[in-house]
N, CA, C and O atoms as a MOPAC input file, in Angstrom:
PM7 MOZYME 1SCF
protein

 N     -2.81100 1    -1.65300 1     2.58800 1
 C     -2.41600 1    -3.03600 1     2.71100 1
 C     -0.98600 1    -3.16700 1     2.19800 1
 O     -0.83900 1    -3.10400 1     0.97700 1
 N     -0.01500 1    -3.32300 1     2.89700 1
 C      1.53000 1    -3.91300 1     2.32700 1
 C      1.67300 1    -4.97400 1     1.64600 1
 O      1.43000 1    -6.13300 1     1.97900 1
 N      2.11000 1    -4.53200 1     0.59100 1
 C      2.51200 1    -5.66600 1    -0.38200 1
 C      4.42900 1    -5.60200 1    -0.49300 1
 O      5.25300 1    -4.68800 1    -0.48200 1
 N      4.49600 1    -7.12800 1    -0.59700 1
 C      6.20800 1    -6.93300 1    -0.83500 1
 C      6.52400 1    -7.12800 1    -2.07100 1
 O      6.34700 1    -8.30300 1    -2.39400 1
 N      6.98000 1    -6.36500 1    -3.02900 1
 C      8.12200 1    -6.89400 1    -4.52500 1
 C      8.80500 1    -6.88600 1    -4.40100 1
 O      9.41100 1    -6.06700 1    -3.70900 1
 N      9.55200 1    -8.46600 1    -5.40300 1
 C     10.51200 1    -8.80600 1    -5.11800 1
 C     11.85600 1    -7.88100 1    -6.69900 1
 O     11.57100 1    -7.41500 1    -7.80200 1
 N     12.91300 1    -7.99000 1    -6.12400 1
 C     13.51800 1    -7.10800 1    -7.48100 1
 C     13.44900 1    -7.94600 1    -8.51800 1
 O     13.81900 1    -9.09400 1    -8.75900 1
 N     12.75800 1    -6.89900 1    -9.19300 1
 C     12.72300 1    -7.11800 1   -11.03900 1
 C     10.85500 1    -7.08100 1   -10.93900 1
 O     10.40300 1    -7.42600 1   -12.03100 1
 N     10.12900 1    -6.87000 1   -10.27700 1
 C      8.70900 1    -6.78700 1    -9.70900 1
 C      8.27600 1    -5.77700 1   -10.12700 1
 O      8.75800 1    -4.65700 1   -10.29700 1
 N      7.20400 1    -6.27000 1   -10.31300 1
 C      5.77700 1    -4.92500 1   -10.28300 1
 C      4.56400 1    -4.96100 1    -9.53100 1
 O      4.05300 1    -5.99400 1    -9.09800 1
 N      4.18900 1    -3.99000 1    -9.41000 1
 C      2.66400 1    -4.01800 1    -8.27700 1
 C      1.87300 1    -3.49100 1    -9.17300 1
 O      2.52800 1    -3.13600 1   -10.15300 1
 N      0.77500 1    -3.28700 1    -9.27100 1
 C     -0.20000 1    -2.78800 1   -10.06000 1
 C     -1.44800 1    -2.34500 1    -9.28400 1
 O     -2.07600 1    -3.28900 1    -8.80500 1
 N     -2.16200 1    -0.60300 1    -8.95400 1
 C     -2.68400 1    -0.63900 1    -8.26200 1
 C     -4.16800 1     0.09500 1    -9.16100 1
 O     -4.05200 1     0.75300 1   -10.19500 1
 N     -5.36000 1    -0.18100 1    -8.54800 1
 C     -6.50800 1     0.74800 1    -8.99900 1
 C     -6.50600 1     2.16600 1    -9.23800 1
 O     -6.43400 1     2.99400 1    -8.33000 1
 N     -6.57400 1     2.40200 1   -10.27800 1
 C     -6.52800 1     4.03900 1   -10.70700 1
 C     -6.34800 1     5.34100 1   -10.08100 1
 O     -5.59000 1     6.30400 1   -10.18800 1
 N     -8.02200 1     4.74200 1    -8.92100 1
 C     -8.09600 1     5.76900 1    -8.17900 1
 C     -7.23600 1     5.50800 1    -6.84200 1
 O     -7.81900 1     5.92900 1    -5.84300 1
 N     -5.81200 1     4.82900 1    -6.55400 1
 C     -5.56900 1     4.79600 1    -5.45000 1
 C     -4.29700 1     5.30900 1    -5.06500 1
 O     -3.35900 1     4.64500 1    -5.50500 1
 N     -3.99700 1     6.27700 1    -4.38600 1
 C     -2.52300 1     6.90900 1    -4.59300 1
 C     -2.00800 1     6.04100 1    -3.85400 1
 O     -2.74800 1     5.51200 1    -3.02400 1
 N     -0.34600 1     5.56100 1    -3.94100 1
 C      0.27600 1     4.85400 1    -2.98700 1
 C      1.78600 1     4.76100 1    -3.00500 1
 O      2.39600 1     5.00100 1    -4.04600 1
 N      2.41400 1     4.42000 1    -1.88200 1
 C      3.90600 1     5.05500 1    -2.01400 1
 C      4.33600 1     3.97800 1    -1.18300 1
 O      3.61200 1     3.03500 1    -0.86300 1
 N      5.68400 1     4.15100 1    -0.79100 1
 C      6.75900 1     3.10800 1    -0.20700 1
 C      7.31300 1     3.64800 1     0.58400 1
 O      7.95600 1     4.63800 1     0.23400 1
 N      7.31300 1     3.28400 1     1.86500 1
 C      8.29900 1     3.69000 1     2.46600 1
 C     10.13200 1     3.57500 1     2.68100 1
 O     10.38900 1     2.55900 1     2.03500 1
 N     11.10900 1     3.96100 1     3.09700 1
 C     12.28400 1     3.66600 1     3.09800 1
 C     12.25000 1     2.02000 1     3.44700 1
 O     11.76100 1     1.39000 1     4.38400 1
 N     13.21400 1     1.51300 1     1.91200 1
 C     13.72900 1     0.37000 1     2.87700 1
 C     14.50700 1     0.09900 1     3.36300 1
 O     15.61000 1     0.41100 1     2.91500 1
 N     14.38500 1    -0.72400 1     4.70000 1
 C     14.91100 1    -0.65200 1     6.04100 1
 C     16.06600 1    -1.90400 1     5.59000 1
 O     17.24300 1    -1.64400 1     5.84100 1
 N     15.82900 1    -2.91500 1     5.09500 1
 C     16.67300 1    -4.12700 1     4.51700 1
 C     17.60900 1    -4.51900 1     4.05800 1
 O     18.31000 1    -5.53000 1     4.11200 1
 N     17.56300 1    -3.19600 1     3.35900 1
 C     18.87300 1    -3.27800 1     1.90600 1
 C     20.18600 1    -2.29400 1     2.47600 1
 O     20.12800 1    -1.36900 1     3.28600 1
 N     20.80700 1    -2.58100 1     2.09900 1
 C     22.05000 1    -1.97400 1     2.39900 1
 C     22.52800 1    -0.59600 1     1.28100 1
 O     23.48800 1     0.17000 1     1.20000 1
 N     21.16700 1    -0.83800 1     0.48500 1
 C     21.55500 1     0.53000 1    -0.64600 1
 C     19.81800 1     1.26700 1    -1.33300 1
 O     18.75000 1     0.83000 1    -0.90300 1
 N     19.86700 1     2.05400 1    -2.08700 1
 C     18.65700 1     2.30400 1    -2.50200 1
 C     18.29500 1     1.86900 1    -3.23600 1
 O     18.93500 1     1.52800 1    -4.23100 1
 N     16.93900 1     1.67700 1    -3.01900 1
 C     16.35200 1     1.04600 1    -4.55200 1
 C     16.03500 1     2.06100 1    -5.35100 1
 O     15.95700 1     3.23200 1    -4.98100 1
 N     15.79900 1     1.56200 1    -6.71900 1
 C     14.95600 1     2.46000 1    -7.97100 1
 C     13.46500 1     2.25200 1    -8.10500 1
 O     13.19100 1     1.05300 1    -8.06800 1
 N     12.57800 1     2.91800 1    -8.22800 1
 C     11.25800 1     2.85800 1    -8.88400 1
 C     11.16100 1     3.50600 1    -9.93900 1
 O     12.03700 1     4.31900 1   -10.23200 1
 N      9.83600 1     3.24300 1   -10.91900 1
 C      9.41300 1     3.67900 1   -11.98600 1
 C      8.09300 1     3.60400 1   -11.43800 1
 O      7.50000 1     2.61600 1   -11.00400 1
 N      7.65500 1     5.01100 1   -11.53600 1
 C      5.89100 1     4.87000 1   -11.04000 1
 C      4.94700 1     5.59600 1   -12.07600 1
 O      5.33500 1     6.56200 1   -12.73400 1
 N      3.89300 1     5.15300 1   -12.15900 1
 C      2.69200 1     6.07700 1   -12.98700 1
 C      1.73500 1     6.01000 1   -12.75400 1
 O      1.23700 1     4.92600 1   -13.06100 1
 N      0.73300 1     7.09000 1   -12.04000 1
 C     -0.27600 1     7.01600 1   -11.65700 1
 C     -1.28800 1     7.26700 1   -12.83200 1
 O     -1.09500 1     8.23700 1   -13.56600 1
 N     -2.19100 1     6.56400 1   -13.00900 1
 C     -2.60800 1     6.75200 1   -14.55200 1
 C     -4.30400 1     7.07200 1   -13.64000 1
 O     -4.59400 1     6.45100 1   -12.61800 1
 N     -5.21800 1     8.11700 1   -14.26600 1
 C     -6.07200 1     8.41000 1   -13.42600 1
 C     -7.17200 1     9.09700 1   -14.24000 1
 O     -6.51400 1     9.94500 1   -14.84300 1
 N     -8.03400 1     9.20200 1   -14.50100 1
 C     -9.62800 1     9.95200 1   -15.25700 1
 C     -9.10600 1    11.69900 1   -15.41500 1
 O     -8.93600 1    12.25600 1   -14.33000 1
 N     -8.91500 1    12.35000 1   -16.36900 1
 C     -9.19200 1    13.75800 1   -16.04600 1
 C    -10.17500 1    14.38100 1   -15.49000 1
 O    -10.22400 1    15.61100 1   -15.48100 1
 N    -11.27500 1    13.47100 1   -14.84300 1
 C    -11.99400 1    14.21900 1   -14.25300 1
 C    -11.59000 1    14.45300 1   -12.42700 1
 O    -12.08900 1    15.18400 1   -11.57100 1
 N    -10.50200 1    13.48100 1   -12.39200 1
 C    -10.21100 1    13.52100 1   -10.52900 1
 C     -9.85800 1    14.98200 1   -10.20500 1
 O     -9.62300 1    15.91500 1   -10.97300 1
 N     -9.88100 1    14.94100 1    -9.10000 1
 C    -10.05400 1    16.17600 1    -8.28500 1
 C     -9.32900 1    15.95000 1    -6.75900 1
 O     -9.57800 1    14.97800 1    -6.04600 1
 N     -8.55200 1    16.84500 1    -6.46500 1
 C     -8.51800 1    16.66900 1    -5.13200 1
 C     -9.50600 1    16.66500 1    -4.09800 1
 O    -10.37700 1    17.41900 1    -4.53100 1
 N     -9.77800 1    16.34600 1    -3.24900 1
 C    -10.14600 1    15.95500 1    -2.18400 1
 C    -10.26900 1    17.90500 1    -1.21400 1
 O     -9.34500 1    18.65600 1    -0.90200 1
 N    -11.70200 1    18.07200 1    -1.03800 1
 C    -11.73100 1    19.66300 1    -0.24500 1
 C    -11.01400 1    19.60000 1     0.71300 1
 O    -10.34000 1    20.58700 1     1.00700 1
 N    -10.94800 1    18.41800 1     1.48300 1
 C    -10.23000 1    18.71100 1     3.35800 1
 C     -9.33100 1    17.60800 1     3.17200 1
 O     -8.27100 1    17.99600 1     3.66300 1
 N     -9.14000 1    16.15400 1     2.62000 1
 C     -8.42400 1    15.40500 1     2.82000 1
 C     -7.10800 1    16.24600 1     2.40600 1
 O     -7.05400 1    17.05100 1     1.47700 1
 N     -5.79200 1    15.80800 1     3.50500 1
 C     -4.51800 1    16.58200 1     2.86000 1
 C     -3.31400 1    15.41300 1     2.86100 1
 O     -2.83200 1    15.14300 1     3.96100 1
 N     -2.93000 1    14.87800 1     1.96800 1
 C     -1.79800 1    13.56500 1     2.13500 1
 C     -0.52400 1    14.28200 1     2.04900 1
 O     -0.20500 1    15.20500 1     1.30000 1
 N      0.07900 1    13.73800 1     2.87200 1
 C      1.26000 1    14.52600 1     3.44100 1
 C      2.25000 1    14.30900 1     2.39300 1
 O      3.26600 1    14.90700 1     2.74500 1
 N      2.48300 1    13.56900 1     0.94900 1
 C      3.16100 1    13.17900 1     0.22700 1
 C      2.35900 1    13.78800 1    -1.40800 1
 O      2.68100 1    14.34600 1    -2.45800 1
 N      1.70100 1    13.47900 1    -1.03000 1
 C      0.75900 1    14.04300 1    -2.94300 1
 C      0.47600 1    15.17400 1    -2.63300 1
 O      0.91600 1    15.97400 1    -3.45800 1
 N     -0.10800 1    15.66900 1    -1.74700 1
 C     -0.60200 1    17.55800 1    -1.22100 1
 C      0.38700 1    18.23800 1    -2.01200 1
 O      0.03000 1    18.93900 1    -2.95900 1
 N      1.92500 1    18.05600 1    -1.63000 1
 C      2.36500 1    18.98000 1    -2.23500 1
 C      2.87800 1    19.39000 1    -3.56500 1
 O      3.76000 1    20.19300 1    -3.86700 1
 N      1.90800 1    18.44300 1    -4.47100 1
 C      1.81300 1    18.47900 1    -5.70600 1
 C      0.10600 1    19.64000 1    -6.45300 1
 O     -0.30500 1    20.15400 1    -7.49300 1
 N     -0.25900 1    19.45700 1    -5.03900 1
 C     -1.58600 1    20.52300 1    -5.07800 1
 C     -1.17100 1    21.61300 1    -4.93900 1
 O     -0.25600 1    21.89200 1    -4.16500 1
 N     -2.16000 1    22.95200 1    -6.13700 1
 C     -1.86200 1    24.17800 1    -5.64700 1
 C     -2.74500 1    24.61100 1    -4.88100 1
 O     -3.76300 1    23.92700 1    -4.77600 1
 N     -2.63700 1    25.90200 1    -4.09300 1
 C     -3.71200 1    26.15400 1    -2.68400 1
 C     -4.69100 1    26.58500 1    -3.48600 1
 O     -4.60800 1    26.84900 1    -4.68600 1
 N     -5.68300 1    26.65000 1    -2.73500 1
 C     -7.24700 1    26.75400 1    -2.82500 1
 C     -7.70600 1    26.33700 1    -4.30100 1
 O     -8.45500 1    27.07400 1    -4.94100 1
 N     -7.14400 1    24.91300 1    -4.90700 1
 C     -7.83300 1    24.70600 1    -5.89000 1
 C     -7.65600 1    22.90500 1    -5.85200 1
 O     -6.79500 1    22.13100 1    -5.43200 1
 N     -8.64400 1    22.80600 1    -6.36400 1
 C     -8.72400 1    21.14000 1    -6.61500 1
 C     -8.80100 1    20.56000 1    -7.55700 1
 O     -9.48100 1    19.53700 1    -7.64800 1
 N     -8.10500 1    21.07400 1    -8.53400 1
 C     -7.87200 1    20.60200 1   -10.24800 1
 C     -6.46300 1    19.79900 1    -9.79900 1
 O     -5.66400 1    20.00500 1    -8.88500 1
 N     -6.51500 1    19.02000 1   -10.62000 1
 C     -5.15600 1    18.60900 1   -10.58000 1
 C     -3.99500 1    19.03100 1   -11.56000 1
 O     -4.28400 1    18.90300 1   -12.75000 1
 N     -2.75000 1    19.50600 1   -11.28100 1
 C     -1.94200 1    20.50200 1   -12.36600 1
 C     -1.22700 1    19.27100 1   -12.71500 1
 O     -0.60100 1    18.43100 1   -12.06700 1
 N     -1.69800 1    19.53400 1   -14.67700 1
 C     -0.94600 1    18.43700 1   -15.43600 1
 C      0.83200 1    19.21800 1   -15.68700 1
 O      1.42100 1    19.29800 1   -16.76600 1
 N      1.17700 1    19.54500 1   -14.76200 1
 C      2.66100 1    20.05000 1   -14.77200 1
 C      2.94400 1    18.35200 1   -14.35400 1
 O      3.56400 1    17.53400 1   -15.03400 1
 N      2.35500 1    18.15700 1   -13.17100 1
 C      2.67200 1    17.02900 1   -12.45900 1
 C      1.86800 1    15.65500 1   -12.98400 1
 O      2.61200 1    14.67600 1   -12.91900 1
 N      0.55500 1    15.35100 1   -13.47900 1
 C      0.12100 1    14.91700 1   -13.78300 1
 C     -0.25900 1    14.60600 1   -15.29700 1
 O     -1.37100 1    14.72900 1   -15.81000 1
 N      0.44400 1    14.35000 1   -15.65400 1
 C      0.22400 1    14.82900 1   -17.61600 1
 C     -0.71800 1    14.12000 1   -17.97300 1
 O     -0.83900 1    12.90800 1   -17.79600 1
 N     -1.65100 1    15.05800 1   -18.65200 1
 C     -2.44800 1    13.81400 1   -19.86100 1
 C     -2.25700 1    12.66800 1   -20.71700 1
 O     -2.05400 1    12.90600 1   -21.90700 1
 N     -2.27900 1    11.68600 1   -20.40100 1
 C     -1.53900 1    10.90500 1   -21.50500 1
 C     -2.59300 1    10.63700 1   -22.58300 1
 O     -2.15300 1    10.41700 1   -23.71200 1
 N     -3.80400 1    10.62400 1   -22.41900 1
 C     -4.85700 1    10.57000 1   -23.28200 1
 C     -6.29500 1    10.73900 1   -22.75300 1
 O     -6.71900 1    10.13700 1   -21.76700 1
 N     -7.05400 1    11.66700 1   -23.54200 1
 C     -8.21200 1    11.38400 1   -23.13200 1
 C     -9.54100 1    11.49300 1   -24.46800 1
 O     -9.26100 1    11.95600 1   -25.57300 1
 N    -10.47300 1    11.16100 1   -24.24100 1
 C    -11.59700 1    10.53400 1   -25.51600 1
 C    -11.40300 1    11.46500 1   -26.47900 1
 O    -11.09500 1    11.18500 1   -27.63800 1
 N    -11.62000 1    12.89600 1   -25.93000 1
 C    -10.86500 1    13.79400 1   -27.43400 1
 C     -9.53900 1    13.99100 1   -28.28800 1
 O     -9.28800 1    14.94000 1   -29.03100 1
 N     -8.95700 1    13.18000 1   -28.09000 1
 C     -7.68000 1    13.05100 1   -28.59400 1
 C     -6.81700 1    13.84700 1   -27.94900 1
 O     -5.67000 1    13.66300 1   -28.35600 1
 N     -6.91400 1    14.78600 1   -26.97400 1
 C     -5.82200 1    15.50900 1   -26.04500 1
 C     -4.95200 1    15.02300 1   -25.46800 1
 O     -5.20300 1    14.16100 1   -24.62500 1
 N     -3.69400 1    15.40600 1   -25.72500 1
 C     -2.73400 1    14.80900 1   -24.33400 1
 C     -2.02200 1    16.04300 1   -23.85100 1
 O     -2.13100 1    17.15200 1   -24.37400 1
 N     -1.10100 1    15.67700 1   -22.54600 1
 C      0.00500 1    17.23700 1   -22.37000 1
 C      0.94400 1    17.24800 1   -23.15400 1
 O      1.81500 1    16.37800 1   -23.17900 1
 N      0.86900 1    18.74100 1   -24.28400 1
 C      1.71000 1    19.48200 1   -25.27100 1
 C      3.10900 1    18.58300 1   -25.24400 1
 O      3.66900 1    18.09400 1   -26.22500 1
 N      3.45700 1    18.51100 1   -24.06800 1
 C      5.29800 1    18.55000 1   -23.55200 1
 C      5.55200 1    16.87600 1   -23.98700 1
 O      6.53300 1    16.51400 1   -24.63700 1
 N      4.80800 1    16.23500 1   -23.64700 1
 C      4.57500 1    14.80700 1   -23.80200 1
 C      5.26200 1    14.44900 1   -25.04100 1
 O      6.13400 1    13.60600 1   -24.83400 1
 N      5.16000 1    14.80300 1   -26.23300 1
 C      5.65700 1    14.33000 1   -27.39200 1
 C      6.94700 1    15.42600 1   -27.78300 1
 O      7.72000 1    15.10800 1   -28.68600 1
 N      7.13100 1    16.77200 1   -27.02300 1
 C      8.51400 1    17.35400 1   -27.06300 1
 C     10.07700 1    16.41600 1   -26.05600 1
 O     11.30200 1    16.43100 1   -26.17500 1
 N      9.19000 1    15.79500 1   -25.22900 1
 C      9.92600 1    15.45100 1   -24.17500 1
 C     10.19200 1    14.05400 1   -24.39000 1
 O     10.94300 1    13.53300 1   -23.56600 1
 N      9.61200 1    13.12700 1   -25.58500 1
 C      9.75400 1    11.63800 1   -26.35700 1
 C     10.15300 1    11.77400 1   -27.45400 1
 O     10.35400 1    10.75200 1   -28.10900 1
 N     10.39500 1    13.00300 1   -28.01400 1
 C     11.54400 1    13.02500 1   -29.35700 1
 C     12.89800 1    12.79800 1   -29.29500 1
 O     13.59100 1    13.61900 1   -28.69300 1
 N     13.34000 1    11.95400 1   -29.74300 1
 C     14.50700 1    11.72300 1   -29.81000 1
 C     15.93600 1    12.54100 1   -30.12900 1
 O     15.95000 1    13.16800 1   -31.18900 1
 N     16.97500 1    12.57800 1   -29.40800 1
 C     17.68000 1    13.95500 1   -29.11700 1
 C     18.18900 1    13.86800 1   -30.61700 1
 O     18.42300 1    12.84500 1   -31.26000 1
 N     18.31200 1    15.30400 1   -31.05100 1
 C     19.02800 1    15.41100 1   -32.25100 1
 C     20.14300 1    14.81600 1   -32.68800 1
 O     20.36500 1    14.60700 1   -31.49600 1
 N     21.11600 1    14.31000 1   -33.26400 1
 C     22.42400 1    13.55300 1   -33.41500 1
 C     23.75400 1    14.86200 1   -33.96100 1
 O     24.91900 1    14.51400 1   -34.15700 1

């Protein structure tokens, strides 16, 4: 379903729903996004579905999802991805 935001906007979508934008055709320049798909560690890819935009964030013959791309940000055991708090420290001075 297309939704339009307007600049300075946000969309907000269900967990489980991947979704993207196409080029806009309107503007005379590019826009910026900030996106985060926030999602259960238990998702899984899909055996046969292949999305021509998220697929190639899948590695072949497996249906885990690689938190290279997907980081943990939290889950009930207190885990998140390692890099997460190397990569939010503030640069040395």
């Amino acid at each position: 379903m297309p939704i339009e935001v307007p600049p300075g906007g946000a969309a907000f979508h269900h967990g489980w729903t991947f979704h993207g934008s196409p080029p806009n055709e309107r503007a005379d320049r590019e826009r910026r996004a900030i996106i985060s798909h926030m999602m259960t560690t238990e998702t899984r890819w899909h055996p046969t579905n292949v999305h021509e935009i998220y697929s190639r964030y899948r590695r072949p013959d497996d249906l885990e999802i690689d938190e290279a791309f997907f980081p943990v940000m939290w889950r009930e055991d207190g885990y998140r991805s390692p890099f997460i708090d190397r990569i939010s420290e503030p640069a040395a001075a």
